[in-house]
OpenMM code with the backbone's topology and positions (N, CA, C; nanometers):
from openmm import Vec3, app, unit

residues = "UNK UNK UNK UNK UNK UNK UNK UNK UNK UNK UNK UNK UNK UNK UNK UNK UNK UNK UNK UNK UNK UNK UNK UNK UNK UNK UNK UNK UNK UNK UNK UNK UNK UNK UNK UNK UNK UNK UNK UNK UNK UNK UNK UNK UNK UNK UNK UNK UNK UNK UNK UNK UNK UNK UNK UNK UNK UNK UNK UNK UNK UNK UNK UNK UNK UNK UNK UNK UNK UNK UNK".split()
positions = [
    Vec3(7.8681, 9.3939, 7.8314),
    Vec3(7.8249, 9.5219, 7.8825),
    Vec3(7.9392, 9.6209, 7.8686),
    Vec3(7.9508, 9.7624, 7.7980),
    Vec3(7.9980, 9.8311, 7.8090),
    Vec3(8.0200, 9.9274, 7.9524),
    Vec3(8.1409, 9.9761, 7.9740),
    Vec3(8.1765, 9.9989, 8.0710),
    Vec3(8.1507, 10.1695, 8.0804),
    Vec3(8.0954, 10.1582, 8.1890),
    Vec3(8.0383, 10.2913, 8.2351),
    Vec3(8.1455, 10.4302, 8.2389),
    Vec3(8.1991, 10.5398, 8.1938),
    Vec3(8.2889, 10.6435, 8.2538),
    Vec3(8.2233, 10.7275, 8.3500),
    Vec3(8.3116, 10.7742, 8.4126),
    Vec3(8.2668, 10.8210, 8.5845),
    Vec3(8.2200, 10.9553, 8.5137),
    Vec3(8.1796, 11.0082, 8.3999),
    Vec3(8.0878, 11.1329, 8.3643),
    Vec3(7.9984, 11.0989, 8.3528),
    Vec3(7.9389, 10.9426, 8.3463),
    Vec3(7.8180, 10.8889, 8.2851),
    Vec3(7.7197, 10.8919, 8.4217),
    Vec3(7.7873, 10.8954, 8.5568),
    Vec3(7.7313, 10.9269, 8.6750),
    Vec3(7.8173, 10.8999, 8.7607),
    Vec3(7.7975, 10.9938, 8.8689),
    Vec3(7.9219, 11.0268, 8.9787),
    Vec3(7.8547, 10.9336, 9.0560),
    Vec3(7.8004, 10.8313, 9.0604),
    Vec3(7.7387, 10.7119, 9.1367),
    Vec3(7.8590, 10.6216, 9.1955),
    Vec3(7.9410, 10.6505, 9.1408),
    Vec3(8.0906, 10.5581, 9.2026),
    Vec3(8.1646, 10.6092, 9.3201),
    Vec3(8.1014, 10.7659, 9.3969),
    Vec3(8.1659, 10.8186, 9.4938),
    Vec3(8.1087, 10.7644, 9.6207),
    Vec3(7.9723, 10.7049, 9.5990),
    Vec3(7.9372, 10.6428, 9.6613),
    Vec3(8.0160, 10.4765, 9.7245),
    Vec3(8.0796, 10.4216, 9.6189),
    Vec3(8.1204, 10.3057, 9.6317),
    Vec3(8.2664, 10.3705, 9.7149),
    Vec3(8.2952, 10.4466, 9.7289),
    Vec3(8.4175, 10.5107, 9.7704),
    Vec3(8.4067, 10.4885, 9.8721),
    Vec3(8.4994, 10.4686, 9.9903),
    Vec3(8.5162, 10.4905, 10.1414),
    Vec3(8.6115, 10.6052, 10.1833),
    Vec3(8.6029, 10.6490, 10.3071),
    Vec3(8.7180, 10.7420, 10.3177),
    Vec3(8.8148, 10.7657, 10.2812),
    Vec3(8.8395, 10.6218, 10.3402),
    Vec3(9.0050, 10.6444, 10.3613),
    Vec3(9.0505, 10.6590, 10.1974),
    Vec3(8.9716, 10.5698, 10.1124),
    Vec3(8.9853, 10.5872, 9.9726),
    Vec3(9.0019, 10.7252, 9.9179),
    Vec3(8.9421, 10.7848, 9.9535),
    Vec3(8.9272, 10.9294, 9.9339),
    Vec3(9.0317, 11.0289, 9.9701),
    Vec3(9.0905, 10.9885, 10.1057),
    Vec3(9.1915, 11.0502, 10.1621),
    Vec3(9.2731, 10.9988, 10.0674),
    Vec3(9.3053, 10.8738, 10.0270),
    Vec3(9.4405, 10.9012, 9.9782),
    Vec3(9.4495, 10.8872, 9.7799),
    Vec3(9.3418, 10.9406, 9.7546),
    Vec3(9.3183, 10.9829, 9.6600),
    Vec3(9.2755, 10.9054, 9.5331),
    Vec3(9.1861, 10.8528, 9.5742),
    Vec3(9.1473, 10.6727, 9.4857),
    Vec3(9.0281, 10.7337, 9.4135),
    Vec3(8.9856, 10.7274, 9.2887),
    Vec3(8.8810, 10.7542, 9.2188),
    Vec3(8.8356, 10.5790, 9.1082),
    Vec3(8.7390, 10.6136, 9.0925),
    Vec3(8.6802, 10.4997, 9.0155),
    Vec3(8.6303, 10.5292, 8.8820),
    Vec3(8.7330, 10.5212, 8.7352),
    Vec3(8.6754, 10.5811, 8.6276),
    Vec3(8.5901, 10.4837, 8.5863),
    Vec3(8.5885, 10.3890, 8.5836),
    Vec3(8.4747, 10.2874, 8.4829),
    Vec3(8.4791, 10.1738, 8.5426),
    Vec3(8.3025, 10.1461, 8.5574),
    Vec3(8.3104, 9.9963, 8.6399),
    Vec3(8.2210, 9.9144, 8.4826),
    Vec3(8.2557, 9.7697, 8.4978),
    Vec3(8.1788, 9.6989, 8.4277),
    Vec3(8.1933, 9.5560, 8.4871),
    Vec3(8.1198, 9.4624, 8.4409),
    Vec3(8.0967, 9.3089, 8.4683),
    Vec3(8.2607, 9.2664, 8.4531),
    Vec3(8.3354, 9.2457, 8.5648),
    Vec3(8.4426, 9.1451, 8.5175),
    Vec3(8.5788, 9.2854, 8.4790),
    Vec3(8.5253, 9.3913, 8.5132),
    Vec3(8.6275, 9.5380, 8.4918),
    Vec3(8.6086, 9.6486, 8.5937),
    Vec3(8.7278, 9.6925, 8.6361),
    Vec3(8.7209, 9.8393, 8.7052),
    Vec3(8.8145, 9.8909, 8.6557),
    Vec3(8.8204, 10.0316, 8.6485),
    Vec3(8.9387, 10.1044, 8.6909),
    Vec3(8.9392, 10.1941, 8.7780),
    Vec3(9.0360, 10.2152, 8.8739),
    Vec3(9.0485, 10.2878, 8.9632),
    Vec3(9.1899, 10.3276, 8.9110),
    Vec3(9.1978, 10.4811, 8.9926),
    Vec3(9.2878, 10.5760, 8.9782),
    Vec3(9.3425, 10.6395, 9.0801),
    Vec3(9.4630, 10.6712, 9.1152),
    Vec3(9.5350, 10.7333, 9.2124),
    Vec3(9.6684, 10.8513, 9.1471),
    Vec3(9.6871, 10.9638, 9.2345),
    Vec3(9.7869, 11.0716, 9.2094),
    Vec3(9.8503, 11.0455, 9.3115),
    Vec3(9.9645, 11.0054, 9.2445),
    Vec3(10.0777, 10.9330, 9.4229),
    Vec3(10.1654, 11.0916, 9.4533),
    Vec3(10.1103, 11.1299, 9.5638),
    Vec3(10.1449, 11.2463, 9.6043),
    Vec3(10.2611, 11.1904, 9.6836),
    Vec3(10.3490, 11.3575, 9.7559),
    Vec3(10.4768, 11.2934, 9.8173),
    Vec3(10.4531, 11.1866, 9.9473),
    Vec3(10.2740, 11.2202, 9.9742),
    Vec3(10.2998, 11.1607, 10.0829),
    Vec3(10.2310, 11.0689, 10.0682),
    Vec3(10.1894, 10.9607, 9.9807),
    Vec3(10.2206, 10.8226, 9.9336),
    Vec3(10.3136, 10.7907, 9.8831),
    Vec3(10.4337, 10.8222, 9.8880),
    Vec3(10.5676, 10.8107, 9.8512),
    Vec3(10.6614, 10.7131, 9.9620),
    Vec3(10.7252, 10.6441, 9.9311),
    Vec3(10.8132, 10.6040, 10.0578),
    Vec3(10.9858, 10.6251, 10.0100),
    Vec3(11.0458, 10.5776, 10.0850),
    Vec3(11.1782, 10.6503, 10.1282),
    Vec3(11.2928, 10.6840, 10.0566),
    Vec3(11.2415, 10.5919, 9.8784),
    Vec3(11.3179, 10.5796, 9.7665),
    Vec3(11.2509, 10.6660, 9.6629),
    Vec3(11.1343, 10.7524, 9.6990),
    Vec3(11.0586, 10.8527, 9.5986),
    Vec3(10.9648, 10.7711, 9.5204),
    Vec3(10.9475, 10.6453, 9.5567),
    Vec3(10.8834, 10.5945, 9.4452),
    Vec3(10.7351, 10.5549, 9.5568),
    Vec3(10.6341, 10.5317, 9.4574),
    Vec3(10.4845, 10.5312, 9.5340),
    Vec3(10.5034, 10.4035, 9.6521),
    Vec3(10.4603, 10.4022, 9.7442),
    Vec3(10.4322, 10.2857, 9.8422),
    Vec3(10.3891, 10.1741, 9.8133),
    Vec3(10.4027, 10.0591, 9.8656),
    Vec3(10.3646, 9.9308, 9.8299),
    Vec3(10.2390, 9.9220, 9.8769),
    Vec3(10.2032, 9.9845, 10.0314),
    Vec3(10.0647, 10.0118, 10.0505),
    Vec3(9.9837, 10.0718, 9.9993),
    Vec3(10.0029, 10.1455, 9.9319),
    Vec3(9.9485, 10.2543, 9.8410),
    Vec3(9.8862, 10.1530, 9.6942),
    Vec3(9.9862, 10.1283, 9.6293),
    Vec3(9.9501, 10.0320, 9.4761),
    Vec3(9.8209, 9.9332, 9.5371),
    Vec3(9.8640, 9.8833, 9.6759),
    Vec3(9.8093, 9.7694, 9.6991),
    Vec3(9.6105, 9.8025, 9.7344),
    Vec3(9.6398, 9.9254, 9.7878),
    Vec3(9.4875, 10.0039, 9.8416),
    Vec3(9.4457, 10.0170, 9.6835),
    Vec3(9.5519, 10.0804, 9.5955),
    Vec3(9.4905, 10.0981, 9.4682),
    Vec3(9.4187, 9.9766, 9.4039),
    Vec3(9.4757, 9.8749, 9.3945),
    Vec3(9.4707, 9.7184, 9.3328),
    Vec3(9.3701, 9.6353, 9.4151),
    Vec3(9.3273, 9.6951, 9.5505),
    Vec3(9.2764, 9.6302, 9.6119),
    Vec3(9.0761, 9.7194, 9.5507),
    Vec3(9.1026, 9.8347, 9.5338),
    Vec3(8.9484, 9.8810, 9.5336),
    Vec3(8.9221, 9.9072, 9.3975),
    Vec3(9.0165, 9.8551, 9.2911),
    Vec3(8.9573, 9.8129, 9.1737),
    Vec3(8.9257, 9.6505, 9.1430),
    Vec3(8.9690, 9.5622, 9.2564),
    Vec3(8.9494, 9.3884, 9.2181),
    Vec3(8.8057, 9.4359, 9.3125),
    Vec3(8.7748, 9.5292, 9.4068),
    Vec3(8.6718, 9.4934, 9.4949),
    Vec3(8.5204, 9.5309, 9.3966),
    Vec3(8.5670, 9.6259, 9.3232),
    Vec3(8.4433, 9.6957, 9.2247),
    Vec3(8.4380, 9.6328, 9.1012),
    Vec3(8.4675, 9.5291, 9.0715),
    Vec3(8.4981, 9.5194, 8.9039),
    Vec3(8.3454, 9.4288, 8.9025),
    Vec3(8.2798, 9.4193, 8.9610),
    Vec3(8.1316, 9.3723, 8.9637),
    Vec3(7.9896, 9.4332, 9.0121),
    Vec3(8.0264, 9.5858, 9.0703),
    Vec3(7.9146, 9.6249, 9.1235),
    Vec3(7.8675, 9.7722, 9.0397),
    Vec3(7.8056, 9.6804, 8.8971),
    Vec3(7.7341, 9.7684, 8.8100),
    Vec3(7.5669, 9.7214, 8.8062),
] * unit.nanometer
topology = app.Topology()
chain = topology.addChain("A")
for resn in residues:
    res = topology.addResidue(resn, chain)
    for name in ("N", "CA", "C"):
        topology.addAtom(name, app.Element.getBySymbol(name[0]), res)
């Protein structure tokens, strides 16, 4: 199955949760066994060395393993 891009339908904002949203998580393409999700690590997902948060990658990494099946 080819993998869907988030122009093909904004149906993935749905799969979104808030907090996802708050900290800036988008979902470009879901398919069988694939996601991608996307984040803009703003300063304030940043921690104390300028570089993105470990919580942050991990929210990222966490809501693309959670979607990589719900096409």
């Amino acid at each position: 199955m080819a993998p869907r891009s988030h122009d093909q339908g904004a149906s993935y904002d749905k799969l979104t949760s808030n907090f996802e949203k708050h900290v800036g998580i988008t979902l470009s393409e879901v398919s069988a066994g694939f996601a991608r999700a996307e984040m803009k690590v703003s300063e304030q997902l940043g921690n104390r060395i300028n570089t993105a948060h470990g919580g942050a990658i991990f929210t990222l990494a966490d809501k693309a393993f959670a979607n990589q099946d719900t096409v």
